[in-house]
N, C-alpha and C positions, 0 to 999 in steps of 0.2 A: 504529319505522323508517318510514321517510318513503319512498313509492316513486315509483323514476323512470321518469321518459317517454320521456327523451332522453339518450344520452350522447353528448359529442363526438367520440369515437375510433369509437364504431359508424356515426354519421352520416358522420363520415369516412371510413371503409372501403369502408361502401355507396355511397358519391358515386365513389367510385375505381371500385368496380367497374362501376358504368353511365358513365360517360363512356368505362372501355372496349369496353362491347359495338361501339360502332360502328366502330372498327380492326377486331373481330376478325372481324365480319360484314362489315365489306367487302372484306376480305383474301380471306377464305373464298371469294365469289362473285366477284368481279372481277378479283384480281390472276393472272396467268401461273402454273404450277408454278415458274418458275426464280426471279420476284421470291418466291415463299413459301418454297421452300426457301435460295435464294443470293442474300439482301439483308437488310439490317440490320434493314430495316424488317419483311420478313419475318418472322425468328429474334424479334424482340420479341414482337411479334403471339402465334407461336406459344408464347412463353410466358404472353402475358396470356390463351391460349385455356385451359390450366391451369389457370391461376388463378380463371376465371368458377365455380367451384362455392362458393368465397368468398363469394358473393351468397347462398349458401341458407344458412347460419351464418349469418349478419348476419338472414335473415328469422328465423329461429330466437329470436334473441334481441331480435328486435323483438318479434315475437308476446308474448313474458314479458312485454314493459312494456305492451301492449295497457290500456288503461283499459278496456275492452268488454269482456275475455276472458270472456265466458260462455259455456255449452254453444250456445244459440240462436244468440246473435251469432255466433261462430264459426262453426256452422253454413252460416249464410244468407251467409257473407263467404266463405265456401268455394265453396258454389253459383255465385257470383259470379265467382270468378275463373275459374273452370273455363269458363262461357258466355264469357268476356271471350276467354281461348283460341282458340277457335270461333269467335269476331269476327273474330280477328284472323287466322286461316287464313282467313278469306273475304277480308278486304280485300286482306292479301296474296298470297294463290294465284288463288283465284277471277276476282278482281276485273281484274287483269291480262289471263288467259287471256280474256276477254268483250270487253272493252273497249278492251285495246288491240293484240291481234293476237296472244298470246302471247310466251312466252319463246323464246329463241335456242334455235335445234336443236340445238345443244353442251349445252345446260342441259335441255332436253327426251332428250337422249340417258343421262347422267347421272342425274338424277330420276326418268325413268319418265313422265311428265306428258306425255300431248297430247290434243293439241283435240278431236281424234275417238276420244277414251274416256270417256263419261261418268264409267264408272266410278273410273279414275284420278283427275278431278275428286274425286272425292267422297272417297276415299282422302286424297287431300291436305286437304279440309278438316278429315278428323279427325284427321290427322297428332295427335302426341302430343311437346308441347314445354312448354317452362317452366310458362306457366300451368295447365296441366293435369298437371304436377309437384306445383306446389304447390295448387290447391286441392285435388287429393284428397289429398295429407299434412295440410291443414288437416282435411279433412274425419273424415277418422279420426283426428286428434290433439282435434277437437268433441267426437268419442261419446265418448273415456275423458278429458277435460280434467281432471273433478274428481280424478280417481285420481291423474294424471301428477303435478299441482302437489302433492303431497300425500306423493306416493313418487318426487319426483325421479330418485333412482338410477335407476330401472327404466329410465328415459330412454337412459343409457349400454349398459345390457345389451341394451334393443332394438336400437339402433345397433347393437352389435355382432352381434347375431344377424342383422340383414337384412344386414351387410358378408359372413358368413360363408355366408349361404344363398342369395348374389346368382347364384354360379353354377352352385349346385346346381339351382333351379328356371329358371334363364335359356332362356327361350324355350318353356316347357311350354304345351300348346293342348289342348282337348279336343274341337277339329270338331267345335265348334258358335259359328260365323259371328262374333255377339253376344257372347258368352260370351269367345270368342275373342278380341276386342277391345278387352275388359277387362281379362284378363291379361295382354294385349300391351302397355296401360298399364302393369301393375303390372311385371311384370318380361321384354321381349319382346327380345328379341336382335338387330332386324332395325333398319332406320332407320327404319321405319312411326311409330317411338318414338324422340325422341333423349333422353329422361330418363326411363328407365323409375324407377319408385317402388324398385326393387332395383338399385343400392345407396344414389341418391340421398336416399331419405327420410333415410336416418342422418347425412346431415350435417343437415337440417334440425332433428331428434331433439337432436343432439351444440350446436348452437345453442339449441334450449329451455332443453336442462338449463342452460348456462352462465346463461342469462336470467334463471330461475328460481334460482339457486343464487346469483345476482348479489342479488337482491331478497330474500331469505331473511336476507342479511349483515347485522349490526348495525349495523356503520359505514358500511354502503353507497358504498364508494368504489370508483372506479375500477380502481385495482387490485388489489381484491378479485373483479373480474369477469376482467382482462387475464393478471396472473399463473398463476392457474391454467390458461389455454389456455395457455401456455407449454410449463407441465410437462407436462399431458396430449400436446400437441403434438407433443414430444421424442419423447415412451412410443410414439406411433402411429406415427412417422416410420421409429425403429430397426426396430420390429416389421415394419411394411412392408416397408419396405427390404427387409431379409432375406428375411422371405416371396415381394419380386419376384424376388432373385437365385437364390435355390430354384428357382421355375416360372415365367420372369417374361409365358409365354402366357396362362398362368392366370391369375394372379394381377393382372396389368395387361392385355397385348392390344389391346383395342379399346376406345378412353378412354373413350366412351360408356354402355360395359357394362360395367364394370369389377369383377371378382373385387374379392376380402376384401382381401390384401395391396396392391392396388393404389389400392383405399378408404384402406384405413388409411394409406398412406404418403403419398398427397396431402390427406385430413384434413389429418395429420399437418403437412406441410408449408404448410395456408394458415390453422392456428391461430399456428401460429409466424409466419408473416408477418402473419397479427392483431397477434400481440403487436408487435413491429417497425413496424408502421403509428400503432398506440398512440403509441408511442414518438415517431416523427416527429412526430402530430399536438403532442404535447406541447413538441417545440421549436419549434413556429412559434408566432408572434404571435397573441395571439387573435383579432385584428381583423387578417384577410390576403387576398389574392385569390382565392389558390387553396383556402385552407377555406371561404371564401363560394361558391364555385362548384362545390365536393364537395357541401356542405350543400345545395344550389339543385338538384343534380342528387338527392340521395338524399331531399329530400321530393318531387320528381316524376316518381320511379321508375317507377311504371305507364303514365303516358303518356309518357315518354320510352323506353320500351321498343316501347311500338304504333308511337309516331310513326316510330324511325330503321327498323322490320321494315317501314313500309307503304313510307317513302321506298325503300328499297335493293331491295325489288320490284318497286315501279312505274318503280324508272329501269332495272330489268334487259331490258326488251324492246325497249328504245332504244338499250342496250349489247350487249356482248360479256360469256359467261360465261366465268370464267377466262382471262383472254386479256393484261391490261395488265402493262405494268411499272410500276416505282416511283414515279416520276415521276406518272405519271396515276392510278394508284391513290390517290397521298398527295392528290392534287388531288379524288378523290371520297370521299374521306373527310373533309377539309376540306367540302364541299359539302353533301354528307348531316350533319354535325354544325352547317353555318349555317340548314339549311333544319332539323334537329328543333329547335334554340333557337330558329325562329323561329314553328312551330309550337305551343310550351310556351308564348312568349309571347304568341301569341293566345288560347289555351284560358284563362291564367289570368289573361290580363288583361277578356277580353271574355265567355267559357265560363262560368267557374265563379262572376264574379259574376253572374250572370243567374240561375244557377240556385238560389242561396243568395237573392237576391230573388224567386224564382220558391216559394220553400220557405216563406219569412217570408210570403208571404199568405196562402197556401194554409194557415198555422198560424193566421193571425189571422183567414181564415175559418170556422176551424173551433171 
């Protein structure tokens, strides 16, 4: 069996889902309550806000096709992303609040954040958000890698045991500061954290197995990877459901924090829209616009993630938080998506060859 690097339907997924973080984070901070709840543009939004755990499945089954995947590499690519985090809380929180007068006192009232509390500062720089999601899932998915590839299933059980344990331990501390601050990572109830590792890791988990179970296959096709998120999909979706209608405080509540039923039923819900995605990609043309511009977006996932979080914070202290309608919202999201395309295309026109010549000496000096 011949293993793959790339498939078009995951490249396309992931391309879908970073060309929408920038609607959903400028919705978030910019637009009014009345354009978020009672406008078209709105109601979408808030469904593409749903949909963003899509993105951690898709890392999931990227990680399987890793040509690196060793305990080391992993490791130090874990380390990586996690410091990349902490960059990114300083460009964007930090960097602001110094530089250019702070955020609007609607946003500072909301947040928590002002000028005369260092400590707030510093609070925000450890905030706990996507990158530090996922490398510490990378990081413990490093230390047992050889076991996982080897005992797949386990993969599905741990998912299901962190979706079922999310709100048993939700917000447990043991006052002490430090200590505190890691479990607030792993599973904290508060917004300190907007992705705690309980219950998100299990979609990243429910994304390996597929990865792995995909490269395993003999005939390694396509829909030997697609199909089966179908059916699983269905299986999570019904069980959800039910379990939301049962308790649905519990079990869903706070989409952030989300109990076991409320896991499973949006799982549930954006493997099935995997499948469905598959699908589309396969009626378009191979050679199209908009699969060139998924694709273009989902190999420059990482800096298309810094770039449109620095823009939408550096233009928040020259704006208004929560305040616009549709109209001017749709016009700052157009804006914020012409300025990070045009940022991708400095970095990777001028950026990244420098430092691949910068690499090439540095090897032929040595």
């Amino acid at each position: 069996m011949k293993k793959q690097n790339r498939v078009r339907g995951v490249d396309f997924v992931r391309g879908f889902s970073v060309l929408m973080m920038i609607p959903v984070h400028v919705m978030m901070l910019f637009s009014s309550m009345e354009t978020w709840e009672n406008t078209v543009t709105g109601n979408f939004v808030q469904l593409l806000e749903r949909g963003s755990p899509i993105f951690l499945i898709v890392m999931g089954i990227s990680f399987a096709f890793s040509r690196n995947a060793n305990r080391n590499g992993i490791l130090r690519k874990a380390l990586l992303i996690i410091a990349l985090g902490y960059v990114l809380n300083f460009l964007r929180f930090i960097v602001p609040l110094l530089l250019f007068g702070g955020f609007p006192e609607s946003f500072v009232e909301a947040s928590g954040l002002a000028l005369n509390a260092p400590s707030r500062m510093w609070n925000y720089f450890l905030k706990g958000d996507m990158f530090q999601l996922v490398g510490i899932s990378l990081f413990l998915i490093g230390l047992s890698f050889n076991f996982l590839i080897k005992n797949k299933y386990v993969l599905i059980i741990l998912a299901l045991i962190i979706m079922w344990l999310s709100k048993v331990i939700s917000g447990f501390q043991l006052g002490v500061p430090g200590v505190d601050y890691i479990l607030n990572l792993l599973w904290g109830n508060n917004f300190d954290v907007y992705f705690p590792l309980f219950p998100w890791l299990s979609f990243i988990l429910v994304g390996l197995y597929f990865g792995l179970n995909y490269q395993d296959k003999p005939e390694n096709t396509n829909e030997s990877l697609f199909k089966p998120m179908l059916y699983l999909g269905v299986v999570f979706l019904i069980i959800g459901k039910l379990l939301c209608d049962y308790n649905y405080e519990y079990h869903f509540g706070d989409y952030y924090h989300l109990g076991p039923g409320g896991s499973m039923g949006l799982m549930g819900i954006l493997l099935v829209l995997f499948w469905m995605y598959y699908r589309i990609e396969l009626l378009l043309p191979k050679e199209n616009y908009i699969s060139k511009l998924l694709f273009y977006c989902s190999k420059n996932v990482t800096p298309f993630y810094i770039f449109q979080w620095v823009l939408i914070y550096w233009l928040l202290p020259f704006a208004n938080f929560s305040h616009y309608n549709e109209p001017i919202t749709l016009s700052i999201i157009l804006g914020v998506n012409l300025g990070t395309f045009l940022l991708l295309y400095i970095y990777n026109t001028y950026v990244i060859p420098k430092r691949k010549k910068k690499a090439t000496l540095i090897q032929q000096t040595v």
